[in-house]
Structure formats: structure tokens, C-alpha cells
N, C-alpha and C positions, 0 to 999 in steps of 0.2 A: 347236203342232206345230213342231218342230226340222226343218228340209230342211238337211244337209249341203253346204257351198260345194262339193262334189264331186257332187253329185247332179244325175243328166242335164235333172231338172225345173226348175234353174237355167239353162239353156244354153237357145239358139235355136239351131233350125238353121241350115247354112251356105247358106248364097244363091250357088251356084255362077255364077250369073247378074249379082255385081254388078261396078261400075265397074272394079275393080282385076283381077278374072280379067279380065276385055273386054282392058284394055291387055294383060295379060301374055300374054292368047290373038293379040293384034295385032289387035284389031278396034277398037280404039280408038286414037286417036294420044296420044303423049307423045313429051318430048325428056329421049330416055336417057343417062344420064351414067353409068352404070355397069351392068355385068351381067355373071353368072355362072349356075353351075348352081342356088346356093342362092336370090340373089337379085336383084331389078330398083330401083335406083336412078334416079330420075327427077322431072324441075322439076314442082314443083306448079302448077297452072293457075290458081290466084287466090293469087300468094304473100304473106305478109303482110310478108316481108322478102327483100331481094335474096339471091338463093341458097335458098328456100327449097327444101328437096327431099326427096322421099316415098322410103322405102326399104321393099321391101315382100318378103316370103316366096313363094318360088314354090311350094310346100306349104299345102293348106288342112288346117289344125290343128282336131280339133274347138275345141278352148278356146286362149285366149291360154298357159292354163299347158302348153300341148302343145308352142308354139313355139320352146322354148326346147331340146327333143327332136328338132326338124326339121330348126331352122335351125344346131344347132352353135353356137351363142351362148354 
């Protein structure tokens, strides 16, 4: 049986509930280095190199290939 990389039986849904909404809702702390309306730049909490820093969409996309539609990329 063939499933289409388009097909919604490919995809999990979005977990409105995880780490990255929490910070962007402010219920989590981070140290922001950037923000706009599109997106929230900020130091990773175990980086693996100096400066490491998470940039993240303030849009949940169903799929990563959405993101690219949200965020103006």
C-alpha cells in the first residue's frame, strides 16, 4: 500500500501543550534575543556551543512543509 508524503496519516498532531508554545505563551522562562510578530529567537538551555540559539515560528503549522507559508521564509 502506497500513503502519499501528503497524507494526513503521515502527520501527528500538534501538541498545543509543548515546551516551545509554554515559552512563547510566557509560561516558561527563556533569555530572548530576538522577537517579532513572526518569530521568537532565544538561548538554548543546554547549548552545545557558545551562542547556541533556538529560533522558533509563532504559527503552529500543521506540517514543517506549512512553515514555510507562515513564517514568510
Amino acid at each position: 500500500m502506497f500513503i502519499s508524503h501528503n497524507s494526513p496519516a503521515n502527520y501527528m498532531a500538534y501538541d498545543h501543550d509543548n515546551i516551545f508554545e509554554k515559552i512563547l505563551r510566557q509560561e516558561m522562562p527563556c533569555t530572548k534575543l530576538h522577537e517579532d510578530e513572526h518569530t521568537l529567537a532565544f538561548m538554548y538551555i543546554i547549548p552545545q556551543a557558545d551562542g547556541h540559539t533556538l529560533c522558533i515560528p509563532k504559527v503552529a503549522p500543521e506540517t514543517l512543509l506549512d512553515l514555510r507559508h507562515c513564517s514568510g521564509a
